[in-house]
KOLKOL-888663 format. One line per 10 residues: number of its first residue (from 0); their letters; for each residue z, x, y of N, C-alpha, C, O, CB. Coordinates in Angstrom, 2 decimals. Atoms other than C-alpha are relative to their C-alpha. Glycine has a CB too. Example, Ala and Ser with C-alpha at 12.3 -4.5 7.8 and 13.67 -1.06 7.14 Angstrom:
// KOLKOL-888663
0	AS	0.00/0.89/-1.19/7.80/12.30/-4.50/0.00/0.90/1.20/0.66/1.94/1.18/1.25/-0.99/0.03 | -0.06/-0.82/-1.19/7.14/13.67/-1.06/0.73/-0.77/1.09/0.90/-0.26/2.20/-1.42/0.41/0.46 .
***
This chain:
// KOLKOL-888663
0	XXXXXXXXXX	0.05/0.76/1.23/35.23/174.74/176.21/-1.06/0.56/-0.94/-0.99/0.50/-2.17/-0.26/-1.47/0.28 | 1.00/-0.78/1.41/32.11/176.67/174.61/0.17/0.67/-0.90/-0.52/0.77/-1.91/-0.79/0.74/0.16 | -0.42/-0.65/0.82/34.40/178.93/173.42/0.73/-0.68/-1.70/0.99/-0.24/-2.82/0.83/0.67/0.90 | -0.86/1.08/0.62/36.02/176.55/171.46/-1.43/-0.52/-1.43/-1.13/-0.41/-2.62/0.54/-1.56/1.59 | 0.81/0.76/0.65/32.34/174.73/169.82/-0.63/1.05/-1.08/-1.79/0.94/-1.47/-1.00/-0.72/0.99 | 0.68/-0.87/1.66/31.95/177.69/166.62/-1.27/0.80/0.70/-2.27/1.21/0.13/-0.82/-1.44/-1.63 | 1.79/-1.34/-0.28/29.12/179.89/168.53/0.78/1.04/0.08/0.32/1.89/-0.68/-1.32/-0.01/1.80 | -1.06/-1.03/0.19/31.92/182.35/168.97/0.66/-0.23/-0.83/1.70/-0.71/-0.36/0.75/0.27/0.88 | -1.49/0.21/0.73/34.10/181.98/166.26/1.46/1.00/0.37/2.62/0.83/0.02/-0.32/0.28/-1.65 | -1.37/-0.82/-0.15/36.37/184.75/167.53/0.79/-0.29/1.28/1.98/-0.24/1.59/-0.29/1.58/0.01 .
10	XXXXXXXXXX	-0.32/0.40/-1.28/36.09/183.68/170.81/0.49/-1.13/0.02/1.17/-1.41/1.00/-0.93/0.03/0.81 | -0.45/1.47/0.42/36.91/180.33/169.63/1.91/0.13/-0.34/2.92/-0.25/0.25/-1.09/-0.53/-1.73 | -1.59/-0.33/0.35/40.13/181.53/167.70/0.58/0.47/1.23/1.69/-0.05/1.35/0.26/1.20/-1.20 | -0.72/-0.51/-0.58/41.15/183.30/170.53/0.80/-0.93/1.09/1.97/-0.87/1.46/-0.66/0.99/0.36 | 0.11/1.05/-1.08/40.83/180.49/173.08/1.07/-0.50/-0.49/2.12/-0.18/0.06/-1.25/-0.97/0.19 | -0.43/0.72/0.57/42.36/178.40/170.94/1.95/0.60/-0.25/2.91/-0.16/-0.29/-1.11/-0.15/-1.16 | -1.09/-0.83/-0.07/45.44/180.92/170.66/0.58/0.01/1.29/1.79/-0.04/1.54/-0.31/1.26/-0.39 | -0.74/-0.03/-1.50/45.85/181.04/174.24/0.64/-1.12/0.71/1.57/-1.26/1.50/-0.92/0.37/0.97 | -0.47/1.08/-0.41/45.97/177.98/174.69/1.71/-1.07/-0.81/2.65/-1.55/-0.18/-1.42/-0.66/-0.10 | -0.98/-0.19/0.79/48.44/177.09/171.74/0.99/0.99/0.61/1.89/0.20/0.85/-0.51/0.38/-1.23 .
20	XXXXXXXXXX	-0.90/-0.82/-1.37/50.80/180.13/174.16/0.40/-0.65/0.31/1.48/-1.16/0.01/-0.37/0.66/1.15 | -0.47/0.61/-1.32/50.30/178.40/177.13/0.70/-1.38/-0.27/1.51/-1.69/0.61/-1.28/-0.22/1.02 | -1.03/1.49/-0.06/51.91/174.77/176.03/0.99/0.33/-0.91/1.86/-0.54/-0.81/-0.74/-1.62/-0.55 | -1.53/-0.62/-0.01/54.84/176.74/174.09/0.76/0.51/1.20/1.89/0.17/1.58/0.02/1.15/-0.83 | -0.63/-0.63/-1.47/55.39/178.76/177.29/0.41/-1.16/0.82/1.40/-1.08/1.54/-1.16/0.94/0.97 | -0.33/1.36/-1.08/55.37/175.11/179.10/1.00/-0.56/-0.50/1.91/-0.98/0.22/-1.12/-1.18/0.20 | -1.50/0.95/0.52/57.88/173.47/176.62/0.82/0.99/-0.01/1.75/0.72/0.75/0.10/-0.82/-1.62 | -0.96/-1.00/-0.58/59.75/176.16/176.86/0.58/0.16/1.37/1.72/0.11/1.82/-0.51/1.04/-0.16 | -0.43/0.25/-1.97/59.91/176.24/180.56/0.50/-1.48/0.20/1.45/-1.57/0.99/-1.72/0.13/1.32 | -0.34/1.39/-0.28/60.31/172.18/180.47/1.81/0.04/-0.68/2.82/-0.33/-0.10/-1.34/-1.24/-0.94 .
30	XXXXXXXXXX	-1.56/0.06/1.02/63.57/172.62/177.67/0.67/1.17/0.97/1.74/0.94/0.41/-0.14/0.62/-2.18 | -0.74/-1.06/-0.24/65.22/175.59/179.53/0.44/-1.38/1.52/1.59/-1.71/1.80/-0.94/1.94/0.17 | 0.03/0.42/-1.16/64.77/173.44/182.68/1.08/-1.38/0.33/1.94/-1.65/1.16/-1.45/-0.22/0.20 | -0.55/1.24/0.22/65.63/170.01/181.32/2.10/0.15/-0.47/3.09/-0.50/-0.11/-1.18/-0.68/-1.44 | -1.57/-0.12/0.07/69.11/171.39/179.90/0.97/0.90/1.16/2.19/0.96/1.29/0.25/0.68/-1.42 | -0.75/-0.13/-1.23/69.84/173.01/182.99/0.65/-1.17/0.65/1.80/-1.29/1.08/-0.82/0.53/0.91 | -0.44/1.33/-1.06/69.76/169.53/184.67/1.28/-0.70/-0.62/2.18/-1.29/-0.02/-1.36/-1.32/0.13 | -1.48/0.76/0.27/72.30/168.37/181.82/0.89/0.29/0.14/1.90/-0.41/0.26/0.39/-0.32/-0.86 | -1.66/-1.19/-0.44/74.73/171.18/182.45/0.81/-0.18/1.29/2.00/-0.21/1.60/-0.43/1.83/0.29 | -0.81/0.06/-1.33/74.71/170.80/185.92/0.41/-1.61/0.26/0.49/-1.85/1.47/-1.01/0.65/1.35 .
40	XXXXXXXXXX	0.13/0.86/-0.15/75.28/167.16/185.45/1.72/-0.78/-0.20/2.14/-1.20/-1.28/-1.17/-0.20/-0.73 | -1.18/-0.03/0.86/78.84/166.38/185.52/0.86/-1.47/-0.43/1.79/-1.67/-1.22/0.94/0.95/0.77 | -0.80/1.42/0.40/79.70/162.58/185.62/-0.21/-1.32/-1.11/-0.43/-0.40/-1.90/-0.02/-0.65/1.15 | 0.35/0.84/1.49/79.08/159.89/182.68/-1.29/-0.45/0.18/-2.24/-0.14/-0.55/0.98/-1.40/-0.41 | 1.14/0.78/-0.34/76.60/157.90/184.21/-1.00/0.64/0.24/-2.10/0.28/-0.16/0.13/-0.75/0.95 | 1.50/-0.81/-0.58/74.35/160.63/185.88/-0.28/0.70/-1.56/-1.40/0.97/-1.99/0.27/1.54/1.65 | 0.38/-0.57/1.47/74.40/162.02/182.46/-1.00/-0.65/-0.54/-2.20/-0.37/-0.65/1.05/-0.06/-1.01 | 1.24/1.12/0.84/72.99/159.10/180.64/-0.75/-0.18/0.65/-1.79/0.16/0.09/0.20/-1.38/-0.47 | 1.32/-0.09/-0.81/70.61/158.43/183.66/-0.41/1.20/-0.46/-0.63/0.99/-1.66/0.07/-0.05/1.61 | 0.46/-1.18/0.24/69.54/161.82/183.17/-1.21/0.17/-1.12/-2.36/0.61/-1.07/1.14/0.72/-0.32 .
50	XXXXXXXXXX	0.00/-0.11/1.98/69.08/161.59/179.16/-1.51/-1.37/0.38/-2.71/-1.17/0.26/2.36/-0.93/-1.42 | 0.71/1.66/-0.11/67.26/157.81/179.91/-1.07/0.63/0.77/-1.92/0.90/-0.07/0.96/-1.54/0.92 | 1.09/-0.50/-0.46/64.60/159.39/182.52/-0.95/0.89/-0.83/-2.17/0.80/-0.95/0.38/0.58/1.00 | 0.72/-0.57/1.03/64.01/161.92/179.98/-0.53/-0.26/-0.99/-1.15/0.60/-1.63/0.36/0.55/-0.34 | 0.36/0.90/1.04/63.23/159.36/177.51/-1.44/-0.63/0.59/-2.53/-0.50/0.04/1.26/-1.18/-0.30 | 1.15/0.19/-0.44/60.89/157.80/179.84/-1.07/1.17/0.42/-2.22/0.87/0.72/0.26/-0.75/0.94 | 1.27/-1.03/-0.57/58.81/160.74/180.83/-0.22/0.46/-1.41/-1.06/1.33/-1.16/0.40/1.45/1.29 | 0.51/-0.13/0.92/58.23/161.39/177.10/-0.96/-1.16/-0.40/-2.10/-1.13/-0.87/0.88/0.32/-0.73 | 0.53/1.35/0.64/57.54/157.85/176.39/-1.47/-0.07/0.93/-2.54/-0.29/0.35/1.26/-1.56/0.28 | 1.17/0.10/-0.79/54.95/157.81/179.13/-0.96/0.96/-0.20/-2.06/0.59/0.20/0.29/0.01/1.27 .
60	XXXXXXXXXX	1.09/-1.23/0.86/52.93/160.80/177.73/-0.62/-0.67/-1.02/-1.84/-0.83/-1.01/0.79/1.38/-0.80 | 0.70/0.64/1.42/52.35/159.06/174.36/-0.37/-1.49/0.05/-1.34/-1.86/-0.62/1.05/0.12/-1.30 | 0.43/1.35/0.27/52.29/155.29/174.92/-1.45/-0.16/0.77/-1.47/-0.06/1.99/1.16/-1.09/0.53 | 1.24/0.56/-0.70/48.58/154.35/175.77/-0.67/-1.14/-0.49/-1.87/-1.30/-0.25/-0.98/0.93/0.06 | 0.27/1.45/0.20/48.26/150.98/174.44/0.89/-0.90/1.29/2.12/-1.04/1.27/0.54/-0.43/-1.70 | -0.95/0.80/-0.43/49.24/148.76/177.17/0.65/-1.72/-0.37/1.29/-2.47/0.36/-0.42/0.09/1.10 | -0.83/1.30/0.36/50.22/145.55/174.92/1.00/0.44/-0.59/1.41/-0.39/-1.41/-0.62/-1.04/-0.86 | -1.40/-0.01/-0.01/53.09/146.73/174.37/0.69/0.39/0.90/0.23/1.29/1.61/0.43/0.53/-0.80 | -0.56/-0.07/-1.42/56.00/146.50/177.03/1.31/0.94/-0.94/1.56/1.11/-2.13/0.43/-1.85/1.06 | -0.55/-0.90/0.44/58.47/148.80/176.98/1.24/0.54/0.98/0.76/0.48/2.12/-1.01/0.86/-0.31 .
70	XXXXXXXXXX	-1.01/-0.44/-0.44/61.98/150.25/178.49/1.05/0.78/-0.63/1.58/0.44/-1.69/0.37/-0.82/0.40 | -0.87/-0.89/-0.02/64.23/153.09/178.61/1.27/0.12/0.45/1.14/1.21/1.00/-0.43/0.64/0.38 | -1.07/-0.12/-1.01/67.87/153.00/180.28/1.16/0.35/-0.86/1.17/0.64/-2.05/0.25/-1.34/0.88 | -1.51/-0.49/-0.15/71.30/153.79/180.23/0.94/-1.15/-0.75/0.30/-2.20/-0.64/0.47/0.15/1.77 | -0.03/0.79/0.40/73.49/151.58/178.37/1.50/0.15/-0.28/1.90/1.27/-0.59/-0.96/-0.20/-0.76 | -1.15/-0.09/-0.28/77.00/150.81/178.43/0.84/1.49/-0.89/1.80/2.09/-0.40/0.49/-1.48/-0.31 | -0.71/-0.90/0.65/77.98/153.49/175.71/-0.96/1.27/-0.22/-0.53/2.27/-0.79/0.57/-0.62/-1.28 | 1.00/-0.90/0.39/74.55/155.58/175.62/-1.43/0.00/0.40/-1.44/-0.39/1.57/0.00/-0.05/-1.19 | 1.22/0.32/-0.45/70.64/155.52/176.07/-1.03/-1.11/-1.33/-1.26/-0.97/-2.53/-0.67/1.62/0.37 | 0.83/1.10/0.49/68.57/152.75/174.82/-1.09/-0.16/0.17/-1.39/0.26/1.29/0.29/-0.93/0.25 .
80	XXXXXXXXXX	1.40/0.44/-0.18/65.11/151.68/174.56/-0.47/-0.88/-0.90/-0.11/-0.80/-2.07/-0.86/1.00/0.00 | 0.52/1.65/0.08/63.27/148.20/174.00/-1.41/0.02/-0.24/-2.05/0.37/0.76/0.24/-0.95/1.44 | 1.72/0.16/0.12/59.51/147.82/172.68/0.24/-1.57/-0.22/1.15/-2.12/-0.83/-1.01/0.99/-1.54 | 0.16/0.74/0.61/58.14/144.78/172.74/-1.16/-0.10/-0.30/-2.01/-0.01/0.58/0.44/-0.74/0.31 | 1.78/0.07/0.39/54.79/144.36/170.49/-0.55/-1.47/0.71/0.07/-2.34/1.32/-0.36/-0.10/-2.10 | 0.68/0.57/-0.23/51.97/142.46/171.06/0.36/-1.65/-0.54/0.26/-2.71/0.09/-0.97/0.73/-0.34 | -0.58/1.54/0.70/53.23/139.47/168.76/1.38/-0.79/0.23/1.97/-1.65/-0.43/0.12/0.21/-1.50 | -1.21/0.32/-0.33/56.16/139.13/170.78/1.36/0.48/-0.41/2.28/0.54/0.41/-0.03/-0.99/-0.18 | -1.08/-0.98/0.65/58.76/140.99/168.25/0.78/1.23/0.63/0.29/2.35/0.79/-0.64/0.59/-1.03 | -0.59/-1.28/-0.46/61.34/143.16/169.65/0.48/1.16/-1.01/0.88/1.12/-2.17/1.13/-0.37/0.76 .
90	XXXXXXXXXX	-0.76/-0.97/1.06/62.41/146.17/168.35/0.97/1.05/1.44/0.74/1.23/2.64/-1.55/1.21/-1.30 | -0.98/-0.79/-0.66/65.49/148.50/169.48/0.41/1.46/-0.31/0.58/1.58/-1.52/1.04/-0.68/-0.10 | -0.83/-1.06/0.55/66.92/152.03/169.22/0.76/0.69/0.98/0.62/0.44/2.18/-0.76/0.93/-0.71 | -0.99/-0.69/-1.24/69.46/154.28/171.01/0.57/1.08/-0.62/0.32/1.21/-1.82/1.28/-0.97/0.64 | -0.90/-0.92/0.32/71.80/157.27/170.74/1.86/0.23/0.75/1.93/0.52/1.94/-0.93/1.15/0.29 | -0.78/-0.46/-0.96/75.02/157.89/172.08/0.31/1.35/0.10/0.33/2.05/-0.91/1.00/-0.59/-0.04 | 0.19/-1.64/-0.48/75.43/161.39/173.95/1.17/0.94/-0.34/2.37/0.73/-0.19/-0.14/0.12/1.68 | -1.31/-0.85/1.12/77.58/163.76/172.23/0.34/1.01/1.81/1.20/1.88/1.85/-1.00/1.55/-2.22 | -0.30/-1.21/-1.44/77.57/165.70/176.46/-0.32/1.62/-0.74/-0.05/2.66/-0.15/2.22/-0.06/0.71 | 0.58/-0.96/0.30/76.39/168.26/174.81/-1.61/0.36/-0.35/-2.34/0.21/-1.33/0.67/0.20/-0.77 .
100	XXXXXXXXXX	1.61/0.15/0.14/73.00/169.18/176.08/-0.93/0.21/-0.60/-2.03/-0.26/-0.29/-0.48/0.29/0.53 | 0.77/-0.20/0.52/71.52/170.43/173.86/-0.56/-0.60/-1.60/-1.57/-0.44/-2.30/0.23/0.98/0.24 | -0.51/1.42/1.28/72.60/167.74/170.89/-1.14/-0.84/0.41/-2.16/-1.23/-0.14/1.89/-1.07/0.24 | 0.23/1.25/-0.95/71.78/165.49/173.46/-1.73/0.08/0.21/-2.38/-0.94/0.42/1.00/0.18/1.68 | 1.44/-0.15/-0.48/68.05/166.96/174.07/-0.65/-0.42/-1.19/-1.54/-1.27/-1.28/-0.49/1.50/0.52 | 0.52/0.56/1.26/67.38/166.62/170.74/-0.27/-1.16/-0.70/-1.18/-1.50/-1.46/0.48/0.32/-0.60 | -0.01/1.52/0.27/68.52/163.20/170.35/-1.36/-0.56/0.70/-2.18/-1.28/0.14/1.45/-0.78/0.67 | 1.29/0.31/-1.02/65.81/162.81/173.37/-1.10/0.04/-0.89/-1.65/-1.04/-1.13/-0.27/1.13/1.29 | 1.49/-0.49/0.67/62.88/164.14/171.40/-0.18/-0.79/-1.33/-1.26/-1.10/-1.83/-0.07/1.80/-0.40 | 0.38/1.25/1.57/63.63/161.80/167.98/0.14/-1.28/0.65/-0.31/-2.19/-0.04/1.36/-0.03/-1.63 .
110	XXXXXXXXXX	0.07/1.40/-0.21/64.08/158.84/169.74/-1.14/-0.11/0.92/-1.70/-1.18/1.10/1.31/-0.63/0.54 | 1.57/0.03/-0.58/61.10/159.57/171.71/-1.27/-0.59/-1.04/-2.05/-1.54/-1.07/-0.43/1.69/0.38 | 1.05/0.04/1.25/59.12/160.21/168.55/0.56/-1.10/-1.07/-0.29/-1.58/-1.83/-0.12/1.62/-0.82 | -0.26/1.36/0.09/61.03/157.39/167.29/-0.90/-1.44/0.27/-1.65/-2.17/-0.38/0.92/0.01/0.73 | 0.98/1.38/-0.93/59.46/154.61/169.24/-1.82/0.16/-0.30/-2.65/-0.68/-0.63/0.26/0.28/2.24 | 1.39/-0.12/-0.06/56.14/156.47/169.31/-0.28/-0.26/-1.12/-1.12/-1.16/-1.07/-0.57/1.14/0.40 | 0.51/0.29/1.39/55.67/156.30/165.30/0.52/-1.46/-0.19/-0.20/-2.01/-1.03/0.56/1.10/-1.20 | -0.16/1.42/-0.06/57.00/152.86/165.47/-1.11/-0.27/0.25/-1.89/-0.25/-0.69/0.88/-0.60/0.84 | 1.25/0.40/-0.82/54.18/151.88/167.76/-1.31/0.06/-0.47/-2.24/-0.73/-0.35/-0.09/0.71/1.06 | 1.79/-0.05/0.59/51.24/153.58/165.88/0.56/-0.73/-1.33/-0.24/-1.59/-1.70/-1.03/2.02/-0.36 .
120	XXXXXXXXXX	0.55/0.94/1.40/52.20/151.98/162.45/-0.36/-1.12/0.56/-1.45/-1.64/0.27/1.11/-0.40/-1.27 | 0.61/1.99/-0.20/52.23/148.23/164.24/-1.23/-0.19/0.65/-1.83/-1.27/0.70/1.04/-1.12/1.11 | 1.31/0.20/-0.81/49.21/149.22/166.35/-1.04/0.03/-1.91/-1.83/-0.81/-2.34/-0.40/1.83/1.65 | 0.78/0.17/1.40/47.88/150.45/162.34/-0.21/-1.38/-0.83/-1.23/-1.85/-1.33/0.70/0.86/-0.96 | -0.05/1.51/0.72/48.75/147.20/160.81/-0.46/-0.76/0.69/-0.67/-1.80/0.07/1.20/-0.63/-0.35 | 0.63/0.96/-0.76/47.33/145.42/163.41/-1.36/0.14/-0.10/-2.02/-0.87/-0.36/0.40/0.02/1.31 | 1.21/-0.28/0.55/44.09/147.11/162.95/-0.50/-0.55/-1.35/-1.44/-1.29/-1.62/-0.02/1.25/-0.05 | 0.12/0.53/1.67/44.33/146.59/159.24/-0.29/-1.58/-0.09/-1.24/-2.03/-0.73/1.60/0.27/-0.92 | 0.19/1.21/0.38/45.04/142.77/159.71/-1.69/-0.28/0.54/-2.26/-1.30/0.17/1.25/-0.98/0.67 | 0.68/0.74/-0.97/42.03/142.65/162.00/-1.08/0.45/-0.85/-1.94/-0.40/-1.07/0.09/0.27/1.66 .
130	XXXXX	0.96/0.06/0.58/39.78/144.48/159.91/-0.62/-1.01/-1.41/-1.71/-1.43/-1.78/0.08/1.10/-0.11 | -0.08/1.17/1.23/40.81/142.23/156.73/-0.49/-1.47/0.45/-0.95/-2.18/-0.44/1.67/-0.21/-0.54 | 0.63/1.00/-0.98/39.75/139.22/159.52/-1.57/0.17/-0.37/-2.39/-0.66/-0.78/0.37/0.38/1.74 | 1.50/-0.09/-0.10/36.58/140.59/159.49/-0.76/-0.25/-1.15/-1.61/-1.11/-1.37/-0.40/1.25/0.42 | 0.93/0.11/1.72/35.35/141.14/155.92/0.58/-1.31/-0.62/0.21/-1.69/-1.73/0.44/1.57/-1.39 .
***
């Protein structure tokens, strides 16, 4: 990490480059990997399971507030997912799977980032009300 704190600046950039690499090289390796699993995936249901796990293992990277509850699944025509905030309010979104994995991965990654920018505005506005509480 010293490299990183401006006493090197080159050494800094460089670090900083390698590392920027190494987590392309990883999503890269994760996406080559993940649409393997949809290819080889051949029946309706293991599909959408499939798609729905992959929803949760994004969702679980980014959510770190735990007042809000939260679910991912399979859903009679597609994949779905359920927030509920802190004030009790649900909110919903979903896709249905075009079987084409790589449509389909994509859909994964906006409805991921879906939910997640949901989440930080109401966590923002919640801040906001609380600071307006204060003053």
């Amino acid at each position: 990490m010293e490299d990183l704190t401006g006493e090197d600046e080159k050494k800094g950039r460089e670090a900083a480059e390698e590392y920027r690499l190494s987590l392309e090289a990883g999503s890269a390796e994760r996406k080559t990997q993940e649409l393997t699993e949809l290819s080889e995936e051949k029946g309706i249901d293991g599909y959408k399971d499939v798609l729905a796990k992959m929803v949760r293992e994004r969702l679980e990277q980014c959510f770190v507030s735990p007042s809000y509850q939260w679910a991912a699944a399979k859903t009679k025509f597609g994949v779905a997912v359920a927030v509920i905030a802190p004030n009790g309010k649900k909110y919903t979104a979903g896709f249905l799977p075009t079987h084409e994995p790589a449509f389909d991965l994509q859909a994964v990654e906006r409805l991921a980032d879906k939910v997640e920018n949901t989440v930080l505005k109401l966590e923002n506005e919640r801040l906001d009300v609380g600071k307006a509480k204060e003053e």
